[in-house]
PLY file of the C-alpha trace (Angstrom):
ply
format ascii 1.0
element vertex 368
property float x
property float y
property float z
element edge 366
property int vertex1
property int vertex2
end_header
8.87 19.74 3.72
6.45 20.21 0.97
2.41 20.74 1.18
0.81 19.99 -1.37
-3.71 20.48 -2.14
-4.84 17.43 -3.93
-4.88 17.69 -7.41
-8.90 17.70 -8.35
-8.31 14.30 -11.04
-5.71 11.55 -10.67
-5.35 8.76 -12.84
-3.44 6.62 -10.01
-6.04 5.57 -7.03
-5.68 2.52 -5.03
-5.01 1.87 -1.92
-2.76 -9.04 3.83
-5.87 -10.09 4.75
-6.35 -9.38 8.42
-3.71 -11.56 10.89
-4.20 -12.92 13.89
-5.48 -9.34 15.81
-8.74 -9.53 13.28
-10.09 -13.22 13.55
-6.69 -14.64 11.60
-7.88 -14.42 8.11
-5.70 -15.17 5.69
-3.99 -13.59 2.94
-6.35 -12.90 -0.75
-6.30 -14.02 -3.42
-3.73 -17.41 -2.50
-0.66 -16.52 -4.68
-0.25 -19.58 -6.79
-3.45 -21.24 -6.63
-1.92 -25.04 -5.66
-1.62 -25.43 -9.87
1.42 -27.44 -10.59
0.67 -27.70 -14.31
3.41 -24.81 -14.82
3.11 -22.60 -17.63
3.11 -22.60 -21.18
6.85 -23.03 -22.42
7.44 -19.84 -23.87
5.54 -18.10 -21.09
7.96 -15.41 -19.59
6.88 -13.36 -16.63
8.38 -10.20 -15.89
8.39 -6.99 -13.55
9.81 -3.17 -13.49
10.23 -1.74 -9.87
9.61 2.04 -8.95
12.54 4.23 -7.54
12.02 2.40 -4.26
13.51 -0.77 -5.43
12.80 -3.98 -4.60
14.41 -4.38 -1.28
12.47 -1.36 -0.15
10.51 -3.45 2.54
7.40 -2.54 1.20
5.81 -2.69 -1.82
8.24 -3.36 -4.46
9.53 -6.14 -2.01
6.02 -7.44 -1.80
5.60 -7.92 -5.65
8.86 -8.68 -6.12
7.94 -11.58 -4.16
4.42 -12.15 -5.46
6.47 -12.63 -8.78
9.03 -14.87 -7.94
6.97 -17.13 -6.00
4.33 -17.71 -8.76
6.92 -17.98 -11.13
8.84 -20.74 -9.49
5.64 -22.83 -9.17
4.92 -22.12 -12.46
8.34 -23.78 -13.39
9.32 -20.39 -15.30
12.33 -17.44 -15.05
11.21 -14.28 -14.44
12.84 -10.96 -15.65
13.32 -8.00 -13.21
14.40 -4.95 -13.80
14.76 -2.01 -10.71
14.40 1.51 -11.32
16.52 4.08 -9.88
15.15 7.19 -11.14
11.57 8.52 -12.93
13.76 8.41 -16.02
14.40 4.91 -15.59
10.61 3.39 -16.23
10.34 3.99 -20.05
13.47 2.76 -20.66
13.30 -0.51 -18.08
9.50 -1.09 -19.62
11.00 -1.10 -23.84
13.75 -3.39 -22.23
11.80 -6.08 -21.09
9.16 -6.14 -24.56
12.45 -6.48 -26.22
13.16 -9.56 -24.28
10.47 -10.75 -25.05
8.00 -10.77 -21.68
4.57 -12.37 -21.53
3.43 -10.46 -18.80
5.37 -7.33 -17.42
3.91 -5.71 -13.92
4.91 -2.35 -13.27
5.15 -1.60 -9.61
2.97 1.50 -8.60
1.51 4.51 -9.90
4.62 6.52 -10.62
5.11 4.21 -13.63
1.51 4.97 -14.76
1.44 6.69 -18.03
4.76 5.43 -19.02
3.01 1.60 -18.74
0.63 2.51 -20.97
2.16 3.76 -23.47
4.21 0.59 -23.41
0.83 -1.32 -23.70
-0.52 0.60 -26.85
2.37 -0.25 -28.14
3.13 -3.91 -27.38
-1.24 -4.87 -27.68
0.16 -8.56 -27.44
2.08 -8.21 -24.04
-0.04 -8.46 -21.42
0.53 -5.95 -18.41
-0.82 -5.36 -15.01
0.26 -2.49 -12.43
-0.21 -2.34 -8.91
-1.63 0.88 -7.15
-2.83 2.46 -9.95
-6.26 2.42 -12.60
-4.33 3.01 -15.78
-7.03 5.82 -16.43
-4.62 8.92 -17.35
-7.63 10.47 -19.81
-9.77 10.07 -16.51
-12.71 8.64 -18.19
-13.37 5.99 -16.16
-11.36 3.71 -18.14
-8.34 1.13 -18.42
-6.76 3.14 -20.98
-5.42 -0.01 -23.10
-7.32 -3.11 -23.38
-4.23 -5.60 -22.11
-3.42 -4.18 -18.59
-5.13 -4.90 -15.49
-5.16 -3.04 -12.56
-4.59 -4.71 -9.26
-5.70 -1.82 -6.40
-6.45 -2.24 -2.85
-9.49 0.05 -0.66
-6.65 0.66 1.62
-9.13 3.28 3.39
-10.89 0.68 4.87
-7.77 -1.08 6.78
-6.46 2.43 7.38
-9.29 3.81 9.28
-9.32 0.72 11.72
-5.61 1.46 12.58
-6.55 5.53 13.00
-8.65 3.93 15.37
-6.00 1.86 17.37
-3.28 4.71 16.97
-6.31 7.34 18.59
-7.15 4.42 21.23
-3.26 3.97 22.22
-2.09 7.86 22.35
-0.63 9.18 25.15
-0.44 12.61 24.32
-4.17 12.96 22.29
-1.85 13.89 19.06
-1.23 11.31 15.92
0.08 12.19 12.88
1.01 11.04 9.33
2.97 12.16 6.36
3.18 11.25 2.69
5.75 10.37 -0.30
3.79 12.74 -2.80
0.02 13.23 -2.90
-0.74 10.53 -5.09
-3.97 8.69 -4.21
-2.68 5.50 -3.39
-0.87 7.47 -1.00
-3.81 9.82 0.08
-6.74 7.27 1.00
-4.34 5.38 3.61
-4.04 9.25 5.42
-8.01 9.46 4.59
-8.58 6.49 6.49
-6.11 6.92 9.50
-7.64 10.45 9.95
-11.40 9.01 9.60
-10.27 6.18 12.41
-9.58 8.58 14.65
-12.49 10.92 14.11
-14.43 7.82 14.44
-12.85 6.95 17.92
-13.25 10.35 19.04
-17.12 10.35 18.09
-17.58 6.73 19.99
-15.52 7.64 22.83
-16.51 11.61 23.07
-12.67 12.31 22.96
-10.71 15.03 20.82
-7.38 13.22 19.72
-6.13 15.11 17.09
-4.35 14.61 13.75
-1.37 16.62 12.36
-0.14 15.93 9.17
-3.25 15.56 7.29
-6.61 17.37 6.80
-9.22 14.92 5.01
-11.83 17.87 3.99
-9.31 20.11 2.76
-7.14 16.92 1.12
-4.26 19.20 1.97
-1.26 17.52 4.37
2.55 16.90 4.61
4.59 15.51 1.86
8.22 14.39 1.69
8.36 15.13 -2.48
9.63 11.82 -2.87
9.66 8.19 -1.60
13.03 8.27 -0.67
14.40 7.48 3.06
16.44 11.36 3.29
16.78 14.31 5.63
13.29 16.04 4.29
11.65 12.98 5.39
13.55 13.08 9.11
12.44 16.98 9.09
8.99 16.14 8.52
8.59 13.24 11.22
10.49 15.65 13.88
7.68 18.54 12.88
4.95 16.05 13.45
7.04 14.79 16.84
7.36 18.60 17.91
3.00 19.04 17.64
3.34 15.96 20.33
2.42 13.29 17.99
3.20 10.23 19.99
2.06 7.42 17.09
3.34 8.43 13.12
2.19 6.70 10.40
4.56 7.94 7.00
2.89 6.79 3.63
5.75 5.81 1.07
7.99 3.08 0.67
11.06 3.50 2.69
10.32 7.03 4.33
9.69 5.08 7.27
13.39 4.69 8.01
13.88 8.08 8.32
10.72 8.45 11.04
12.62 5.42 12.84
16.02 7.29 12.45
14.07 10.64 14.24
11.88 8.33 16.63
15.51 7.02 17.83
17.65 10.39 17.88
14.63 11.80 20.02
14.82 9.48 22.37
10.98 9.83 22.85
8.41 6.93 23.47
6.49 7.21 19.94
4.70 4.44 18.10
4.87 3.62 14.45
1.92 2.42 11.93
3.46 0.81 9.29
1.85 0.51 5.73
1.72 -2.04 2.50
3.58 -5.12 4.81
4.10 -6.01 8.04
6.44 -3.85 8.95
7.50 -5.59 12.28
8.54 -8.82 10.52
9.99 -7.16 7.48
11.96 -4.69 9.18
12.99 -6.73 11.97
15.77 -4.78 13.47
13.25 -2.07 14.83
9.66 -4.06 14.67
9.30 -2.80 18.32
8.35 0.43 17.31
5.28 -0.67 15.24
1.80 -0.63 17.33
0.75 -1.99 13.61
0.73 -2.21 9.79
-1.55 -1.24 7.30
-1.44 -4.30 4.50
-2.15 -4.59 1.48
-2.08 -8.05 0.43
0.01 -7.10 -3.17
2.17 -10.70 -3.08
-0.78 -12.57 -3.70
-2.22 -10.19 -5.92
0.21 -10.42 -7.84
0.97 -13.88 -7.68
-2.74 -14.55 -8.59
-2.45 -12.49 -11.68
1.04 -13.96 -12.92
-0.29 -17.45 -12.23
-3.82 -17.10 -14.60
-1.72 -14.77 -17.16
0.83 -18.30 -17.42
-2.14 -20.70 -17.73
-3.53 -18.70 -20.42
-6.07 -17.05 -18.75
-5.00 -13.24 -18.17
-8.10 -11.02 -17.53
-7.77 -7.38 -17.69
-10.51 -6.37 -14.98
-9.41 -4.68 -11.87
-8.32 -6.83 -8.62
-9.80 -4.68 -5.82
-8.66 -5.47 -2.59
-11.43 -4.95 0.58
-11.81 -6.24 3.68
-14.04 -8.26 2.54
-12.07 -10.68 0.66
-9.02 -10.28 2.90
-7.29 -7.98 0.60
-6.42 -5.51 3.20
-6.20 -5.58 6.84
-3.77 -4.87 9.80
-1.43 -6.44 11.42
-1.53 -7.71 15.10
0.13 -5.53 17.77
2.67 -7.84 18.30
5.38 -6.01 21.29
1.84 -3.69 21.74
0.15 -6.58 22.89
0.34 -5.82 26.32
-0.09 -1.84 26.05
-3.13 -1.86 24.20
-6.22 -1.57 25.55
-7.43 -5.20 26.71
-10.56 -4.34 24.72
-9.42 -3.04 21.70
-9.15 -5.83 19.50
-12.83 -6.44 19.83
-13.69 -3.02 19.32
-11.58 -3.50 16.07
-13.40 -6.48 15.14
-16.99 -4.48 15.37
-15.65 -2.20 13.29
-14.44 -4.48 10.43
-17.61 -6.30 10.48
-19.26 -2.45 10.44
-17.21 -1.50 7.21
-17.88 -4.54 5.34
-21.75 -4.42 6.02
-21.90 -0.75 5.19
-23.16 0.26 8.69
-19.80 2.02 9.57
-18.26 4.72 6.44
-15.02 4.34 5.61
-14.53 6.14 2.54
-12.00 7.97 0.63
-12.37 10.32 -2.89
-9.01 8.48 -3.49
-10.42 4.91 -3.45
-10.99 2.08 -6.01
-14.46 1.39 -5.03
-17.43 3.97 -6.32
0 1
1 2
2 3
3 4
4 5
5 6
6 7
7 8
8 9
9 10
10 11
11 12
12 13
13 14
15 16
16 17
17 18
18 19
19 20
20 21
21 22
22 23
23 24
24 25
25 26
26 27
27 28
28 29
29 30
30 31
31 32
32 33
33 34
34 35
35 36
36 37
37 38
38 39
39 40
40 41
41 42
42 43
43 44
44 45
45 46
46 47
47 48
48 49
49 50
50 51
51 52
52 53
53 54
54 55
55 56
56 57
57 58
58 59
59 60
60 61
61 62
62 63
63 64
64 65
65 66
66 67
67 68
68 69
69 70
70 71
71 72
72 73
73 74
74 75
75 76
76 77
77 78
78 79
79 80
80 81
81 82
82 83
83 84
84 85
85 86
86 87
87 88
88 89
89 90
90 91
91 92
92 93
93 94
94 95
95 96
96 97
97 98
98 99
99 100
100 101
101 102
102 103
103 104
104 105
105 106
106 107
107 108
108 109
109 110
110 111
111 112
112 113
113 114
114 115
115 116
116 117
117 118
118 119
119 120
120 121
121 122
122 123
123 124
124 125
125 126
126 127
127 128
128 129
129 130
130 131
131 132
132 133
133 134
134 135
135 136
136 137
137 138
138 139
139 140
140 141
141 142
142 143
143 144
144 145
145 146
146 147
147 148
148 149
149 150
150 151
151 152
152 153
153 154
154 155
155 156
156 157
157 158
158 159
159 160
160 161
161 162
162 163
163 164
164 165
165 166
166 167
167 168
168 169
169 170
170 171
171 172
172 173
173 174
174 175
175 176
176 177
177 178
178 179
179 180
180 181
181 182
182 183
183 184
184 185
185 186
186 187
187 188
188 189
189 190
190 191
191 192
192 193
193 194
194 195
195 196
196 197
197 198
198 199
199 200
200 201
201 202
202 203
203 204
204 205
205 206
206 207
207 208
208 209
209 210
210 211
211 212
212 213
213 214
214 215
215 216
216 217
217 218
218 219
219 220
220 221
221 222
222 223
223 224
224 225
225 226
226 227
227 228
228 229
229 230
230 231
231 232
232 233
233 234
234 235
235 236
236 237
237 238
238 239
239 240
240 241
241 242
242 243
243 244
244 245
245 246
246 247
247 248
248 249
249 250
250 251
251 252
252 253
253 254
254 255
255 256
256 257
257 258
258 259
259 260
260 261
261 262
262 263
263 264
264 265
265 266
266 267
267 268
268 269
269 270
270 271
271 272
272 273
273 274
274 275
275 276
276 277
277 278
278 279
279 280
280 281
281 282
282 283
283 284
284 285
285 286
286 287
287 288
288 289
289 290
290 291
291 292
292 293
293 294
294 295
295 296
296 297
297 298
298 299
299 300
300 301
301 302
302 303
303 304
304 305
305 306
306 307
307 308
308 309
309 310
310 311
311 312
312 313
313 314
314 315
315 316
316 317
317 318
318 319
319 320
320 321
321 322
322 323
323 324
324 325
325 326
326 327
327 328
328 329
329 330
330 331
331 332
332 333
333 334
334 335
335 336
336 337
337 338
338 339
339 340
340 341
341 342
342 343
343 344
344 345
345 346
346 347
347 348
348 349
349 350
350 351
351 352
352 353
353 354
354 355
355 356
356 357
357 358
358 359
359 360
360 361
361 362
362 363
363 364
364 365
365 366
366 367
C-alpha cells in the first residue's frame, strides 16, 4: 500500500456520454464523423500505449479502438506500438517518427513529458495525448505548438456515481483507491467522495468514504497501474473498514478488487471507471452497480479523423457532461436493487452540474 499527499503542481489533469440510466445520450464527439472521403494518401495514423496495454479494458483499449475505427473509415493503416515499461515510451514514441507517422497519440499522462519532447523535436508530426495538458513548465500552456490535449471533467460523472454508490450502501462505508496520484486519477476520487457528501447533505445521512480524503488530497495508492497483490491488499483494507461498494482508479487494478471481492466471498459492489466495465469485462459485469466513462474512443476518433482530412487543431477536447463526454453507465444486474427513485434523482443532478446550480469540482480538473 502506498499513501501518497498530492503533489501541489501537476502537469497531467484530466479526467461515454451518459447511457440509457441518464436520458440515453449518446457518445461525444461521433468517432468518424460519417466522412468517407478517406485521408490524404500518405496520411499515417499512429498510437503508443501506456504500461497498461491495449487490452487493458480500459483506456488504452478505448483508444486503441478510437484509432482503429477512424482509421479504417479513413481507408488508412495505423501503427501501434504497446508499452511494457516507463522505459518503453521514449523509445516506442522515436520509433514511430521514424516510420514516418502523421499523427501519433500517446495514451495517458505517464507518457507526458516524454511526448513532448518527441513533439519539439518532430514540429511537423502532429500529436495528441489523452488524460493529460502537455503543460510540464505549468504555465498554463500546451508546451509544443503541434499536440492537442484530449481531457475529460471526469469529476462531474464521478460525483453522480458517489452519489449512487452512497444511495446503494448497505453498510454506510464506500471506498476507492488509486494507480498513483496523478490527477487524471485524483478528480474521479474527488468526485466519488463529493457524490457522497452530496447525498449525505440531501438525505441528512453520514455514509462514509475510506480511501480518499478530498480536503487533505491525501488517499490510497497501489504505486502502479498494474493488476498485482498490492492492489488485492489495498481493496481487502478498504473491504475490512466495511466498504460494501469500491471504486479502484487505474487501468486494470480492478481485477485485483474483483479477485478480493470473490476470495471474500462478501456481497460488495464495484464502480467501474474510463468504459463500461460490465460489457467490457463481461465475465464478472455482475459486480458493477456502474461505470464512470469517459468517452476517449470518440475522442480520439474525432481527432484522428480531422488530423487525416487536413484539419488537425491543437486546442484541448474537454469532455463534460454537457456535450456527452462523460457520464455513467446504467445499473444494468443493479437495476432491480437500486432505489426505484434513483435514476431521477441522478438526472436532477446532471441537469444541476451542467447549469452550475449543483458544484462538482475538482483542483485536478480540465475546466478553470
Amino acid at each position: 500500500m502506498a499513501i501518497s499527499t498530492r503533489k501541489a503542481a501537476a502537469g497531467a489533469i484530466a479526467g461515454v456520454g451518459l447511457m440509457a440510466l441518464l436520458a440515453g445520450c449518446a457518445s461525444a464527439p461521433s468517432t468518424g464523423g460519417g466522412d468517407s472521403t478517406g485521408a490524404a494518401s500518405d496520411f499515417l495514423p499512429c498510437m503508443v500505449s501506456d504500461a497498461g496495454g491495449f487490452t487493458d479494458k480500459s483506456f488504452n483499449q478505448l483508444g486503441y479502438e478510437g484509432l482503429t475505427e477512424a482509421a479504417k473509415d479513413l481507408g488508412v493503416e495505423p501503427i501501434t506500438v504497446q508499452s511494457d515499461k516507463a522505459d518503453d515510451y521514449k523509445p516506442n514514441l522515436q520509433s514511430l517518427a521514424d516510420q514516418g507517422c502523421s499523427l501519433i497519440v500517446s495514451v495517458g499522462f505517464a507518457l507526458s513529458a516524454d511526448t513532448v519532447t518527441a513533439a519539439l523535436a518532430n514540429p511537423d508530426i502532429d500529436y495528441a495525448i489523452i488524460d493529460d495538458a502537455a503543460d510540464n513548465d505549468f504555465d498554463g500552456k500546451v508546451d509544443a505548438p503541434n499536440i492537442k490535449p484530449i481531457l475529460f471533467d471526469t469529476v462531474q460523472a464521478a460525483f453522480l456515481a458517489g452519489y449512487a454508490a452512497a444511495d446503494y450502501s448497505k453498510t454506510g462505508v464506500v471506498g476507492t483507491f488509486g494507480g498513483q496520484p496523478f490527477p487524471s486519477v485524483q478528480i474521479f476520487m474527488d468526485g466519488f467522495a463529493e457524490g457522497v457528501a452530496y447525498y449525505n447533505e440531501q438525505k441528512g445521512k453520514s455514509v462514509q468514504v475510506v480511501g480518499w480524503d478530498v480536503a487533505a488530497q491525501t488517499g490510497s495508492f497501489t504505486g502502479g497501474f498494474e493488476a498485482n497483490d498490492t492492489a488485492k491488499q489495498l481493496a481487502r483494507t478498504l473491504i475490512d473498514q466495511n466498504a460494501d461498494v469500491l471504486m479502484p482508479v487505474g487501468g486494470p487494478i480492478f481485477l485485483s478488487a474483483i479477485a478480493e471481492i470473490q476470495e471474500t466471498g462478501k456481497d460488495i459492489a464495484m464502480v467501474g471507471v474510463d468504459a463500461d466495465l460490465f460489457v467490457t469485462n463481461a465475465d464478472t459485469g455482475n459486480l458493477f452497480l456502474t461505470s464512470v466513462l469517459k468517452d476517449m474512443k470518440a475522442g480520439v476518433g474525432d481527432v484522428v479523423t480531422e488530423a487525416g482530412g487536413g484539419k488537425f487543431d491543437a486546442a484541448a477536447y474537454i469532455g463534460t457532461l454537457d456535450n456527452k463526454g462523460v457520464g455513467i453507465a446504467p445499473f444494468h444486474d443493479f437495476e432491480s436493487k437500486v432505489s426505484p427513485t434513483l435514476a431521477d434523482e441522478l438526472e436532477t443532478i446532471k441537469k444541476g452540474i451542467i447549469d452550475g446550480s449543483i458544484k462538482a469540482t475538482s483542483v485536478s480538473s480540465p475546466v478553470k
